[in-house]
C-alpha positions as CSV (number, residue, x, y, z in Angstrom):
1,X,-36.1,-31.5,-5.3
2,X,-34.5,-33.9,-3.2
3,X,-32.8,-33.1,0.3
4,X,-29.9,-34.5,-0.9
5,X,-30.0,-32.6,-4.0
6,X,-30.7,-29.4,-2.8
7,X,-28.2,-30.2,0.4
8,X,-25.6,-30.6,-2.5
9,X,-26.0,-27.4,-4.3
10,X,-26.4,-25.2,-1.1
11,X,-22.6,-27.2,-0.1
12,X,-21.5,-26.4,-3.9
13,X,-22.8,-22.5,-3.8
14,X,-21.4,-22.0,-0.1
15,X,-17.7,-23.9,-1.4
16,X,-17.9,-21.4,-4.9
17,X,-18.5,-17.9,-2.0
18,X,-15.9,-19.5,0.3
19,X,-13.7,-20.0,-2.6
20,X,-14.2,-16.9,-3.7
21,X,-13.7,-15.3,-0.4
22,X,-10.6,-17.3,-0.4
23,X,-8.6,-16.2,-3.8
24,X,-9.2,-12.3,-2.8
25,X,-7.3,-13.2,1.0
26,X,-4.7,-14.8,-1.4
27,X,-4.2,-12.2,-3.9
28,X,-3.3,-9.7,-1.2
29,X,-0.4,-12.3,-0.5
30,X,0.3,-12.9,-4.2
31,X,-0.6,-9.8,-5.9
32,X,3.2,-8.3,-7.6
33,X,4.3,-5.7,-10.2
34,X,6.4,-6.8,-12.9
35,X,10.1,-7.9,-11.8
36,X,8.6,-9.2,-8.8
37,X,8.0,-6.3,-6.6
38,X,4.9,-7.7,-3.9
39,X,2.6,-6.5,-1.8
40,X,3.4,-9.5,0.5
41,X,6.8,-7.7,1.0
42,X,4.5,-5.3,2.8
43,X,2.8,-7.6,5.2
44,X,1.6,-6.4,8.2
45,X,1.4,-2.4,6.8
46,X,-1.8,-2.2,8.5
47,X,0.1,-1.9,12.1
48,X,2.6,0.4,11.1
49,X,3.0,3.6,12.6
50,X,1.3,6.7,10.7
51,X,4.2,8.7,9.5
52,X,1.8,11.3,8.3
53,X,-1.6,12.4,6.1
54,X,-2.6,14.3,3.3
55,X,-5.3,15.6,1.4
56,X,-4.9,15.7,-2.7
57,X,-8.8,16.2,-4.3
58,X,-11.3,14.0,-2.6
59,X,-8.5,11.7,-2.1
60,X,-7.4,10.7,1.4
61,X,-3.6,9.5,2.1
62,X,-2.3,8.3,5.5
63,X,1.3,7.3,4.9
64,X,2.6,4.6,7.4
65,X,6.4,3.1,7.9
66,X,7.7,-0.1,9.4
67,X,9.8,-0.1,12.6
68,X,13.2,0.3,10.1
69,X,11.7,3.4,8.6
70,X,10.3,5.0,11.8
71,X,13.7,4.6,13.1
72,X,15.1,6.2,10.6
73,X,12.3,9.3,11.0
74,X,13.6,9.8,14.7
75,X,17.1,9.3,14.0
76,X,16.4,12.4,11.8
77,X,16.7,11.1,8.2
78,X,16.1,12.1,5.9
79,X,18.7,15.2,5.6
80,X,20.3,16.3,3.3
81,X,23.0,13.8,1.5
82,X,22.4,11.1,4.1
83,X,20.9,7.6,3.4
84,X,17.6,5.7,4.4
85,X,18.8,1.8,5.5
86,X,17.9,-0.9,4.0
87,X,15.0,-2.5,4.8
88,X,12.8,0.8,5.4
89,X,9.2,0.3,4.0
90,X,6.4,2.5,3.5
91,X,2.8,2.3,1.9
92,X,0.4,5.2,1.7
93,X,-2.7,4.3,1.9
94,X,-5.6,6.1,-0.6
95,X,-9.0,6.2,0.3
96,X,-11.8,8.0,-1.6
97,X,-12.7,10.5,0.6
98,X,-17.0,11.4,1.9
99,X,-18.6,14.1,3.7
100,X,-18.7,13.1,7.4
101,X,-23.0,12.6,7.6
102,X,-22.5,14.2,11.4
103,X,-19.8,16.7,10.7
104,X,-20.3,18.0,7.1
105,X,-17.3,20.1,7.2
106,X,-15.1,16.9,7.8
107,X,-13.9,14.6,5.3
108,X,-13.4,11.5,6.0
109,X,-11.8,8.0,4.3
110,X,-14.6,6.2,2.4
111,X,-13.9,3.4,0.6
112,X,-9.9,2.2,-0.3
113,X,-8.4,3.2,-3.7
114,X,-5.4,2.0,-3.7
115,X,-1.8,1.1,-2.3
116,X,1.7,2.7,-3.2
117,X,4.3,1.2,-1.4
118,X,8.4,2.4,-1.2
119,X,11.4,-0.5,-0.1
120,X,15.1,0.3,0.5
121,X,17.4,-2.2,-0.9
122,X,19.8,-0.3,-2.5
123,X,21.5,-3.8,-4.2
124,X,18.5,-5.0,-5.7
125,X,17.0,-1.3,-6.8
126,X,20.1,0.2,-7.3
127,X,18.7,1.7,-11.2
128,X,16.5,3.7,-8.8
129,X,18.2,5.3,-5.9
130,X,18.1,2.2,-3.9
131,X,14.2,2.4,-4.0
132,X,11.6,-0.3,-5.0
133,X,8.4,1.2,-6.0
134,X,4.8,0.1,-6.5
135,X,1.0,0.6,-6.9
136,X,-1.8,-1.7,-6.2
137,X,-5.2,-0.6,-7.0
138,X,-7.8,-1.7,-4.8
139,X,-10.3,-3.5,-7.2
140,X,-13.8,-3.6,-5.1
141,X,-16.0,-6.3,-7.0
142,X,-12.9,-8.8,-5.9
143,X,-12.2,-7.6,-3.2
144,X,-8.3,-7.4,-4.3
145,X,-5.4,-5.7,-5.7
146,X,-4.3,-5.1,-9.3
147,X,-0.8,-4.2,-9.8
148,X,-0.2,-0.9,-11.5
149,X,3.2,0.4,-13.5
150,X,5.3,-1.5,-15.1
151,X,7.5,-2.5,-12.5
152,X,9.7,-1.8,-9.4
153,X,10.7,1.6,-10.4
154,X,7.4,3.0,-11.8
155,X,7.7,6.0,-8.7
156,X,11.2,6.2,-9.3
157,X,10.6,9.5,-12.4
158,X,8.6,11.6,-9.6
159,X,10.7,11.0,-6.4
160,X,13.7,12.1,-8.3
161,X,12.4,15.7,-7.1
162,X,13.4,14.5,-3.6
163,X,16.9,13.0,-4.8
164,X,18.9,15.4,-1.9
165,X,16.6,13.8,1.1
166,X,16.9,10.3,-0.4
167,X,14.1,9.9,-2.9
168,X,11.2,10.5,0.2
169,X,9.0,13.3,-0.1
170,X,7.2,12.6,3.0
171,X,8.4,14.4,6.2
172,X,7.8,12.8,9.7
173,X,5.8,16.0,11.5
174,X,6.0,16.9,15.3
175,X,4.0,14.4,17.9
């Protein structure tokens, strides 16, 4: 094989991986739920502040809020009858969890599940308590997110349980 060929398809094989590389960074900008709900609306989520954790089976959630929604945590919100604002986000994160291999006893996140995020625009989301709603699973082999549900109010039937603090079951703990 000439150097020029062989130069050629090394340059086509490393274009194809960076290409590759290239649409999974996109999809986490592009990825949305029917009637346009976005994971880009949730840029930056992986600076927020941790609002709090949990534990369901081996899975692993840390629950994090933009500034808007920590805000509204220390202003005391949610209580009883009173409103998020608009513009409050939150996405808990899911992890698969595994046996620490120095601390057996401890769990600890593995590799990521999946994404469910919560906006407050209570114009555009008003069919659902002013609440936007979505899921991303994590897909692995792409390195990207699948949207899951069939649009912005897919959470909307289970946070109805939490209708008297505003639709949010999570509570922001003592620091």
């Amino acid at each position: 094989m000439s150097i020029t060929r062989k130069g050629m398809i090394i340059a086509a094989v490393s274009l194809a991986a960076l290409g590759g590389v290239a649409i999974a960074l996109q999809n986490k900008d592009t990825v949305k739920v029917p009637d346009g709900l976005a994971l880009s609306e949730f840029k930056g989520y992986e600076k927020w502040q941790v609002i709090g954790v949990s534990q369901s089976g081996n899975i692993i959630d840390v629950i994090v809020g933009n500034p808007q929604m920590i805000s509204a945590y220390e202003s005391g919100l949610p209580a009883e009858g009173k409103k998020i604002p608009d513009g409050a986000r939150m996405v808990k994160i899911h992890w698969n969890g595994k046996k620490h291999p120095d601390f057996p006893a401890a769990t600890v996140p593995d590799t990521l599940h999946d994404l469910d995020t919560m906006v407050k625009d209570s114009k555009r989301f008003a069919a659902t308590g002013g609440w936007g709603y979505a899921q991303f699973n994590y897909d692995a082999a792409s390195d990207g997110f699948k949207p899951l549900g069939t649009g912005p109010g897919c959470g909307f039937a289970c946070h109805t349980k939490a209708a008297s603090v505003d639709y949010v079951f999570t509570r922001y703990p003592k620091r």
